[in-house]
Each structure stands twice: as C-alpha cells, then as structure tokens.
C-alpha positions as CSV (number, residue, x, y, z in Angstrom):
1,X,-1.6,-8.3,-23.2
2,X,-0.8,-5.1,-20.8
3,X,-3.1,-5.2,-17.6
4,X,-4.7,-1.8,-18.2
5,X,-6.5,-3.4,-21.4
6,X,-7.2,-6.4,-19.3
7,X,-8.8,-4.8,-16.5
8,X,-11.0,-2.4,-19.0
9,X,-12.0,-5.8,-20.8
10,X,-12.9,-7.9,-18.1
11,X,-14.8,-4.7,-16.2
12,X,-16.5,-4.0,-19.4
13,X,-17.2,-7.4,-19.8
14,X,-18.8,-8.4,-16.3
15,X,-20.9,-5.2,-17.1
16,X,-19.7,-2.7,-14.5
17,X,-18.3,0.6,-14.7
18,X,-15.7,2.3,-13.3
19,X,-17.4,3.3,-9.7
20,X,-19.0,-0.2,-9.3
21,X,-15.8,-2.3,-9.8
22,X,-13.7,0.2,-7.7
23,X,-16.3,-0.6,-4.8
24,X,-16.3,-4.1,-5.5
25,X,-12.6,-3.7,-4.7
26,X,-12.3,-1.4,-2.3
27,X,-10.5,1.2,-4.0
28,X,-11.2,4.8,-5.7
29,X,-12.6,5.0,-8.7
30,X,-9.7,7.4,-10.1
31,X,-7.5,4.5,-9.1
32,X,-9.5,2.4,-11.7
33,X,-9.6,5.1,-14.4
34,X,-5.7,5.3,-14.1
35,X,-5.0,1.8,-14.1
36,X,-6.9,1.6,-17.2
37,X,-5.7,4.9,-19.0
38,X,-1.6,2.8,-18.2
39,X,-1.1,6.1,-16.2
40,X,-0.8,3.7,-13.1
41,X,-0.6,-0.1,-12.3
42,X,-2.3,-2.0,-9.5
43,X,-0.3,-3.0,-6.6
44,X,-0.2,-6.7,-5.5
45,X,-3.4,-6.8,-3.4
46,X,-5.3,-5.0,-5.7
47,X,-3.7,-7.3,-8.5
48,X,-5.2,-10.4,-5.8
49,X,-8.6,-8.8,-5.5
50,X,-8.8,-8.1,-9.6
51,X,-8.1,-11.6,-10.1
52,X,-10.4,-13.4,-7.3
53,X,-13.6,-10.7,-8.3
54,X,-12.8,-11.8,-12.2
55,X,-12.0,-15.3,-11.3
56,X,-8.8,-14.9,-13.6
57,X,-4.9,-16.0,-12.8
58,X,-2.8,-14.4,-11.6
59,X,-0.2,-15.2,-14.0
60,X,-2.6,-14.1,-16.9
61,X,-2.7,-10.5,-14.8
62,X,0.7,-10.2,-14.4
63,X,2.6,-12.6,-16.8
64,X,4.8,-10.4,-19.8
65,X,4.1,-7.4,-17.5
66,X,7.8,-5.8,-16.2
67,X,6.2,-2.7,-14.7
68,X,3.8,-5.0,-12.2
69,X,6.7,-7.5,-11.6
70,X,9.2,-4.4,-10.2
71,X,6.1,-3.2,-8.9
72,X,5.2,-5.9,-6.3
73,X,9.4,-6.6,-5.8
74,X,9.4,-2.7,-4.9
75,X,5.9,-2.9,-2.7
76,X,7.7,-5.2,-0.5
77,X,10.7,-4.3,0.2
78,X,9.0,-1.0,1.2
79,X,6.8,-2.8,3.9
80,X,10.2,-3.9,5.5
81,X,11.7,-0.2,5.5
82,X,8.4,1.0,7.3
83,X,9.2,-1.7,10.3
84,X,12.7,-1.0,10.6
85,X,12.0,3.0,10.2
86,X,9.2,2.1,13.5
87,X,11.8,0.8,15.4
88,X,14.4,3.4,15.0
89,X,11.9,5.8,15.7
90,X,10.6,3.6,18.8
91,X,14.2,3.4,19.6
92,X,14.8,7.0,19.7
93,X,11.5,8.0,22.0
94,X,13.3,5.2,24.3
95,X,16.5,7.2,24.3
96,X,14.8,10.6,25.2
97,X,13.0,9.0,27.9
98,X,16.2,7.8,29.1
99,X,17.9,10.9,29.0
100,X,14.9,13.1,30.9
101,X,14.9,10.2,33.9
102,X,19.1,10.2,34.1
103,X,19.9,14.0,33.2
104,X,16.2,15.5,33.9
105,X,16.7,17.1,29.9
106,X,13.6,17.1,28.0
107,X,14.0,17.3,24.6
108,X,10.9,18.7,23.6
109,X,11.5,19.5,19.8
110,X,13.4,16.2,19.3
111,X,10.6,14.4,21.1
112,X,7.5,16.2,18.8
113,X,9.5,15.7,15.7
114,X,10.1,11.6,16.3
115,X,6.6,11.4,17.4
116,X,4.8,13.1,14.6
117,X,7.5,10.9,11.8
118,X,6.6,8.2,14.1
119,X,2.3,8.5,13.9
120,X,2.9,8.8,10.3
121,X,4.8,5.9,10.0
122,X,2.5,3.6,11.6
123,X,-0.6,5.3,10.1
124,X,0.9,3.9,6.6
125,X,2.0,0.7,7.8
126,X,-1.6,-0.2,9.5
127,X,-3.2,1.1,6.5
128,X,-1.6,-1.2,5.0
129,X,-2.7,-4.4,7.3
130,X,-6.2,-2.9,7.8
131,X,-6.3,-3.3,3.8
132,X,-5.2,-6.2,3.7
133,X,-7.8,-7.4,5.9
134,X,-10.7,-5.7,4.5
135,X,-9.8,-7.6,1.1
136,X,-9.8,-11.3,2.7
C-alpha cells in the first residue's frame, strides 16, 4: 500500500485530523495534507516519528515504496554535502584571514559572500540536528 493512504488511514483512524497529527509530529500541517494528497513523501525522521506516534513498522511504512527508499538514500547523502560545503566555506574565511594578516588585503566582497553562503549553510544543517532532537 503507498504511504500517503497509509498515513490518511492510520490518522483517520486514531481520530485526528490533519492539524492535530502534524503537531503531534512536529511538522506543518500542509506537510500532512501533501503527504496524503502523494504530492509529497515524508522524509526519514518524519517516516520514524509516523511510525513510533502510530506504533507501526517501519518496514510496513516504507516496504514496496521506491519513492521513500531514493528518498531517505538521497536525504543522506545531502547531510554529508552540507559538512563538506561548511568546511570549504570555513576553509575559505581562513584563507582571507590569512591573506589580510600577510598582504594587509581585505577582501570585503569575497568575505560577505562566504559568510552569508556560510550562515545559510549551517542554518540548514542545525535545523536539521535541532529536529532531530525535538523528535527523540
């Protein structure tokens, strides 16, 4: 059975509606809607928190499903590119640091540029942990 019936089922059948399960959760409740409409699919730690609020396996939520398999295969692999992209851009504040102490050249563009890619890079990433806290 495709998830987006599944979650519709077992909301519908714990009696909640859209806005209450998405609290219970700790997501939108557009996010819900979408899920169950198949415009969307839950990603792996909303996939955990469906199953441990419905007390249902995991491999019943995601079992003869391709779309959530590539989903959670894609969802991290992407939390490995965010680290290595915070690096490089860690990396590259070093090297204009560097250069203003040896050369006394201040790279002002280059340095508002990195550091602005740089806040919005960590602002996903610790979303992302903060997340993941708030649903253990």
């Amino acid at each position: 059975m495709d998830i987006s019936t599944q979650i519709k089922q077992l909301r519908k059948k714990n009696n909640l509606t859209q806005e209450s399960f998405a609290k219970k959760i700790y997501v939108s409740r557009q996010a819900v809607s979408k899920w169950e409409s198949g415009r969307g699919i839950p990603d792996i730690e909303n996939i955990i928190s469906i199953s441990e609020t419905f007390n249902v396996s995991l491999d019943k939520l995601i079992m003869g499903n391709e779309r959530i398999k590539d989903r959670i295969i894609t969802d991290h692999a992407t939390k490995k590119w965010h680290i290595l992209v915070i690096i490089y851009l860690i990396s590259i504040v070093g090297y204009i640091a560097y250069f203003v102490f040896r050369y006394q050249i201040f790279m002002v563009g280059f340095l508002i540029s990195t550091l602005f890619m740089l806040g919005i890079e960590l602002r996903i990433y610790f979303r992302h942990v903060v997340k993941k806290k708030i649903l253990k």
